[in-house]
VMD Tcl script that draws the C-alpha trace (Angstrom):
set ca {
  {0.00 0.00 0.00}
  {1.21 3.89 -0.81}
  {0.85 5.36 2.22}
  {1.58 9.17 2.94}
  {2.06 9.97 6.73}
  {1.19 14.06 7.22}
  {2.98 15.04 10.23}
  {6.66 14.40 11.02}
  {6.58 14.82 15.30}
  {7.21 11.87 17.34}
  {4.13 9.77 16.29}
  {4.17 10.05 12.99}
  {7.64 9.23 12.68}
  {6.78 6.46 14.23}
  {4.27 5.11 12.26}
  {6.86 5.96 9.03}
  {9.28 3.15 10.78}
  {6.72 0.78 11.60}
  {4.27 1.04 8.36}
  {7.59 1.56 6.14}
  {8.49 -2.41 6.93}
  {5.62 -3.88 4.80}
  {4.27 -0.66 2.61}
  {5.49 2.35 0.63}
  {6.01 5.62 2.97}
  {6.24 9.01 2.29}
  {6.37 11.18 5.18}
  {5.59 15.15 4.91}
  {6.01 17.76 6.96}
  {4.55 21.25 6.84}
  {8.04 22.92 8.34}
  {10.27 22.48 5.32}
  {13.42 22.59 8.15}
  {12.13 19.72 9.27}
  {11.61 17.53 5.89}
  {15.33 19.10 5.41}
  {16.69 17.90 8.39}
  {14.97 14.37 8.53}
  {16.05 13.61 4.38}
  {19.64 14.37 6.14}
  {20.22 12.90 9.58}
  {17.05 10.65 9.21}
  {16.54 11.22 12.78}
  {13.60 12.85 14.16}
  {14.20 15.67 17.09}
  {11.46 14.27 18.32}
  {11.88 10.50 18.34}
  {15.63 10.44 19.75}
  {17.64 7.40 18.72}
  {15.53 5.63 15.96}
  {16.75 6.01 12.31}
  {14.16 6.46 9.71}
  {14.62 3.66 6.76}
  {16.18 5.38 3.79}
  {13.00 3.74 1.89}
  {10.87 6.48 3.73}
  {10.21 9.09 1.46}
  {10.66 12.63 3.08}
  {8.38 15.28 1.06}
  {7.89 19.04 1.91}
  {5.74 19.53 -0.84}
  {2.01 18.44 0.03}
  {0.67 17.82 -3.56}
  {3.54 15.32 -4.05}
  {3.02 13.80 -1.07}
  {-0.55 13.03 -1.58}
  {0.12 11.96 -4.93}
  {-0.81 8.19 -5.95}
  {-1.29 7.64 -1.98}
  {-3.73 4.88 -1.45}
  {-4.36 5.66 2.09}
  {-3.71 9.26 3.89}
  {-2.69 9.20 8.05}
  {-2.81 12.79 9.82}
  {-0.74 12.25 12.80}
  {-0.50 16.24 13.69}
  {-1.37 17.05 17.12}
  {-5.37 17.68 17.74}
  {-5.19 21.01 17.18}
  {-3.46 20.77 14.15}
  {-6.06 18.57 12.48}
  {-8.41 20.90 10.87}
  {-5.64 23.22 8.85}
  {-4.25 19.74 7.59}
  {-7.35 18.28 6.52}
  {-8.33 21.12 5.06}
  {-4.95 21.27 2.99}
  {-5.78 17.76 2.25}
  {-9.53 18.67 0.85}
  {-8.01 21.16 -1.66}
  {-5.63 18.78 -3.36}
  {-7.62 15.31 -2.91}
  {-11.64 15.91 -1.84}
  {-12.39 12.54 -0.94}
  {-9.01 10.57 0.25}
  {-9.02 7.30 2.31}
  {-7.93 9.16 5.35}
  {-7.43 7.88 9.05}
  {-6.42 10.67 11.94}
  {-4.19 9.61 14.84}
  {-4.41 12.19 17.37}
  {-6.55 11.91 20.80}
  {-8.45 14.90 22.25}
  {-10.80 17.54 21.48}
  {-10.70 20.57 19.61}
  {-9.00 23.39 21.73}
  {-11.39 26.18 20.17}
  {-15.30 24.06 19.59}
  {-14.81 20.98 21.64}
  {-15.54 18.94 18.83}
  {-14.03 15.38 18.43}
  {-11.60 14.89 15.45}
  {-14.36 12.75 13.28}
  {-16.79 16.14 13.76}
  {-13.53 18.50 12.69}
  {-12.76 16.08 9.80}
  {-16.54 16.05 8.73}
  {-16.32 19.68 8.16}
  {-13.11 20.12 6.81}
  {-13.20 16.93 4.51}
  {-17.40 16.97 3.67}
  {-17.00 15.03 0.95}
  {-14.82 11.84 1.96}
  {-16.73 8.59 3.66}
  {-13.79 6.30 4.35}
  {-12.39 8.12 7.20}
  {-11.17 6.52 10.56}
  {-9.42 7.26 13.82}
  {-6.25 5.17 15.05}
  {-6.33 5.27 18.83}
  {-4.78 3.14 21.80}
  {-2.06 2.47 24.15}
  {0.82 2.86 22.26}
  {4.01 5.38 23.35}
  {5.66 6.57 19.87}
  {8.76 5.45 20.93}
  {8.00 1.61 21.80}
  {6.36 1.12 18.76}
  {9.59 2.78 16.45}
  {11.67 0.41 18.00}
  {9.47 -2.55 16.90}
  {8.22 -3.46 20.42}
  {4.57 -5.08 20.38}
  {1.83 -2.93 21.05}
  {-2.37 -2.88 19.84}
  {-4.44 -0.56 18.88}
  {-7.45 0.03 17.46}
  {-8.91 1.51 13.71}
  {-12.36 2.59 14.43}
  {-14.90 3.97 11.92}
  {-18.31 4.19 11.46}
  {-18.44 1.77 7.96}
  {-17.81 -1.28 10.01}
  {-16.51 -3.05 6.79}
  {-13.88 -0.18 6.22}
  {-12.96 -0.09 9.52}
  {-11.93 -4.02 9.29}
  {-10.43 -3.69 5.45}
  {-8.05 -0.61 6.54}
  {-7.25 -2.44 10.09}
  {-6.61 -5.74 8.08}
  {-4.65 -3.86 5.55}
  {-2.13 -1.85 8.15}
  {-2.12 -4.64 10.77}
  {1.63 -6.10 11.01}
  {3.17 -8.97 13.87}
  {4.32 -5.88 16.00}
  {1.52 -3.48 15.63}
  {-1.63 -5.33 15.69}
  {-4.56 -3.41 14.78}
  {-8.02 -4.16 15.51}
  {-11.01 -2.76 13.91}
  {-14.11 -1.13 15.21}
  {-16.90 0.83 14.71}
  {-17.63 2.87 17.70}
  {-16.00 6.11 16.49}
  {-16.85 8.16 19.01}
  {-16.89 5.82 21.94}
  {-12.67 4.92 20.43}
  {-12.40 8.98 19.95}
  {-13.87 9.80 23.65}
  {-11.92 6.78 25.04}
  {-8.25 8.55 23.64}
  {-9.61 11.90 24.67}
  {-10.70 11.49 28.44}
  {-8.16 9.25 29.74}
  {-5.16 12.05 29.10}
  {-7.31 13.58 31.39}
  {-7.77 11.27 34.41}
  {-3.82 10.79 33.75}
  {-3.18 14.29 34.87}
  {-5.02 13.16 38.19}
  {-2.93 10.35 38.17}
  {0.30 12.50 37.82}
  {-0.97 14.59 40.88}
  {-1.26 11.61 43.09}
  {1.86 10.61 42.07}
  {3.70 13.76 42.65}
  {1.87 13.94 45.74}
  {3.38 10.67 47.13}
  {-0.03 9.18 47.68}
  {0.94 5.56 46.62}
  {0.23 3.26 44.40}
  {-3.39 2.40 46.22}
  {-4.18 6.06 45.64}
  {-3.51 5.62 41.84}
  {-5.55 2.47 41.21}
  {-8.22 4.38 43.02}
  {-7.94 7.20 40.64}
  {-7.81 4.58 37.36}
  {-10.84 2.63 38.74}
  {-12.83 5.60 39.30}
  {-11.64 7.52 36.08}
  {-12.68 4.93 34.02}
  {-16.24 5.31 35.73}
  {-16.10 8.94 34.63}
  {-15.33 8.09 31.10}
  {-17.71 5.32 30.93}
  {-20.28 7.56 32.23}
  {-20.02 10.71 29.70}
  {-18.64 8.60 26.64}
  {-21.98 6.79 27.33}
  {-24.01 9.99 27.53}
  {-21.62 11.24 24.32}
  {-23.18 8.47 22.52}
  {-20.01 6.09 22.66}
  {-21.26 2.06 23.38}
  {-19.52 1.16 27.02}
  {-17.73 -2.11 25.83}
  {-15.20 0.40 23.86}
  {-14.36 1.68 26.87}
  {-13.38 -1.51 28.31}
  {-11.14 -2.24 25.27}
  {-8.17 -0.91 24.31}
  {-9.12 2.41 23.26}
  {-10.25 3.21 26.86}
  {-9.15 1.03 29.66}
  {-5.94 -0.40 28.06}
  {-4.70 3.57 27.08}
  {-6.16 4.83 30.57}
  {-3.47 2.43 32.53}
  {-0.23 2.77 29.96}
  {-1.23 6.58 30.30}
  {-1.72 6.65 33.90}
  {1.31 4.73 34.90}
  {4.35 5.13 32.81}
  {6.97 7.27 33.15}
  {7.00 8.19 29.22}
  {3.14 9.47 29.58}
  {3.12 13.19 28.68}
  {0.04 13.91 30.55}
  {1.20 12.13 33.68}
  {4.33 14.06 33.88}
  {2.26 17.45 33.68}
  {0.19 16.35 36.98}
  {3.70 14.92 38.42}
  {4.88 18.77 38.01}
  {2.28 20.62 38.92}
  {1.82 18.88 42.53}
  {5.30 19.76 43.11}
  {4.78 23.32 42.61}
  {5.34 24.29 38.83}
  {3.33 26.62 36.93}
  {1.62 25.15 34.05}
  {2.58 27.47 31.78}
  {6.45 26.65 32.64}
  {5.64 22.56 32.89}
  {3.94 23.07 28.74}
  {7.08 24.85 27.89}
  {9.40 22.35 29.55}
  {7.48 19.37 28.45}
  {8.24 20.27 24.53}
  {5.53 18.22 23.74}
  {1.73 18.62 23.51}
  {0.01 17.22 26.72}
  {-3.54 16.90 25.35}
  {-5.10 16.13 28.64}
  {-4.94 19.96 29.43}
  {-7.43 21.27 26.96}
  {-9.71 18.00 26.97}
  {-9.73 18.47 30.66}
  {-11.80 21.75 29.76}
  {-14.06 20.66 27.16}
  {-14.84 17.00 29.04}
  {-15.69 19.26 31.95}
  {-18.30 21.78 29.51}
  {-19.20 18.37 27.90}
  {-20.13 16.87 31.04}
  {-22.31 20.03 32.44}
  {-24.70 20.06 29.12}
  {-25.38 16.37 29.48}
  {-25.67 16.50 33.62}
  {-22.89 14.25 34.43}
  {-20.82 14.05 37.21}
  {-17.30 14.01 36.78}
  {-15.51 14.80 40.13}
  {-11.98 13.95 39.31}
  {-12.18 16.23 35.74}
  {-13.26 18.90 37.87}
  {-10.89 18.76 40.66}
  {-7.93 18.84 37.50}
  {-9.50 21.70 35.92}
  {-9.53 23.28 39.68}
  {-5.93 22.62 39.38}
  {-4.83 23.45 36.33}
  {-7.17 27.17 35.84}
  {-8.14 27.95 39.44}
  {-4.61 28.29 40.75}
  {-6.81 25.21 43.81}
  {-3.51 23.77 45.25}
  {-3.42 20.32 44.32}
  {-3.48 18.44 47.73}
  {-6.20 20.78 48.35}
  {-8.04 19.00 45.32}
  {-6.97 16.04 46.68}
  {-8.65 16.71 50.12}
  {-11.98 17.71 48.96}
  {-11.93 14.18 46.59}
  {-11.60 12.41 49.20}
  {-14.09 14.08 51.70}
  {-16.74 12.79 49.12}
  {-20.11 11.10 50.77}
  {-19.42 7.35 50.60}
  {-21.63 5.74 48.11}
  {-22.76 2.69 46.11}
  {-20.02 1.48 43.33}
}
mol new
graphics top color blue
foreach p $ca { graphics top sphere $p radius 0.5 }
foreach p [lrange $ca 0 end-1] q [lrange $ca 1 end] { graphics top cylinder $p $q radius 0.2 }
display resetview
């Protein structure tokens, strides 16, 4: 298959080394330094210490890029989706496209399939790629599964049959929001998670906060319109615990931070990566007050993160919660 991979940061870089082993790859990137760079060293600044085949096709030009490709991945950040897509819909209306970011859009608080809709009206094979898998396990060839979910059940098992390899096993679904919301509100509940942990609270503390953020998910992906089994798949349970407890989670290392005193702004900046969790914390929360649904850990991070609420303070009030049926 002719692939073309639009976005050249740590994930899609990976996906160039791990789709490049059984399929032709071209790999673009809107920063022409970058394609410049990556044709040179064929090592990403962002993906430290993996090489990029030489049978990986770096292209600055988009046209080129998207020309004769058989199947189009976005793997920009979320709020990079939109412009991209849009590029996309100028030069090829109705692609085979499949988006792998997680989150919501920073600006409407729509989910990536409802940004794509607009931006790409005309295309019907479209389909997320969502799950626990850390860019850098999955360059180096280390196992990992995740899931291709769109709303044409038989595309969604054609593309995942078509991409699947040994090492990156892909399983299809059609759920597309419940996969989308899944990848969304568990960056969220691994903020939480990072608190805890940067709190000392102890490992009880953070299966607590797991156990009880997966309620919260279940509950408003439910409400959202998502089907609960997704979120006891991989797309919601199996990303909520690699997110929640690994020291490579981006999100988790943002609520590690700011319980030990940083400043948001300074922890972003640090971080030199995108922590989605921050703005999905926001919209799950606005989500979750249309629909009437209570989500006490989301609240007590966005307390954290915008209401200056010192996180053991947060902490405190979570815990002086009235006891209550699970």
């Amino acid at each position: 298959m002719r692939i073309a991979i639009l976005g050249a940061g740590a994930w899609g870089c990976a996906l160039a080394v791990s789709f490049s082993q059984a399929h032709a790859v071209t790999l673009w990137s809107r920063r022409p330094a970058d394609c410049e760079a990556l044709a040179r060293t064929r090592v990403s600044q962002y993906l430290p210490g993996i090489e990029i085949p030489l049978s990986v096709a770096i292209e600055p030009a988009l046209a080129r890029a998207l020309a004769n490709a058989e199947a189009v991945i976005v793997a920009t950040a979320t709020s990079g989706l939109r412009e991209t897509v849009a590029a996309v819909a100028a030069l090829a209306p109705s692609p085979t496209l499949v988006w792998a970011c997680k989150g919501f859009e920073t600006s409407t608080g729509l989910l990536p399939h409802e940004v794509v809709a607009e931006a790409l009206p005309r295309a019907t094979r479209v389909a997320a790629l969502s799950g626990p898998s850390f860019a850098q396990e999955v360059a180096r060839g280390q196992p990992a599964a995740v899931v291709l979910a769109a709303r044409d059940a038989r595309f969604a098992g054609e593309a995942a049959a078509g991409l699947n390899s040994p090492r990156l096993r892909i399983y299809s679904n059609d759920d597309l929001t419940g996969v989308e919301l899944g990848g969304a509100l568990k960056n969220v509940v691994a903020i939480a998670a990072g608190i805890s942990d940067g709190l000392s609270l102890g490992r009880n503390a953070r299966a607590a906060l797991v156990t009880r953020g997966l309620a919260e998910i279940s509950r408003l992906g439910v409400a959202m319109g998502g089907r609960l089994e997704t979120f006891n798949g991989l797309a919601g349970l199996g990303d909520l615990v690699l997110t929640c407890t690994a020291d490579m989670s981006r999100n988790h290392a943002v609520g590690t931070r700011i319980a030990q005193g940083g400043r948001l702004d300074d922890v972003l900046g640090a971080l030199g990566h995108v922590a989605e969790g921050v703005h999905s914390a926001r919209a799950a929360r606005e989500h979750a007050k249309r629909r009437g649904i209570e989500m006490p850990i989301t609240e007590a991070v966005c307390a954290v993160l915008f209401e200056a609420r010192p996180a053991a303070e947060a902490v405190r009030q979570l815990l002086a919660r009235d006891p209550r049926p699970e």
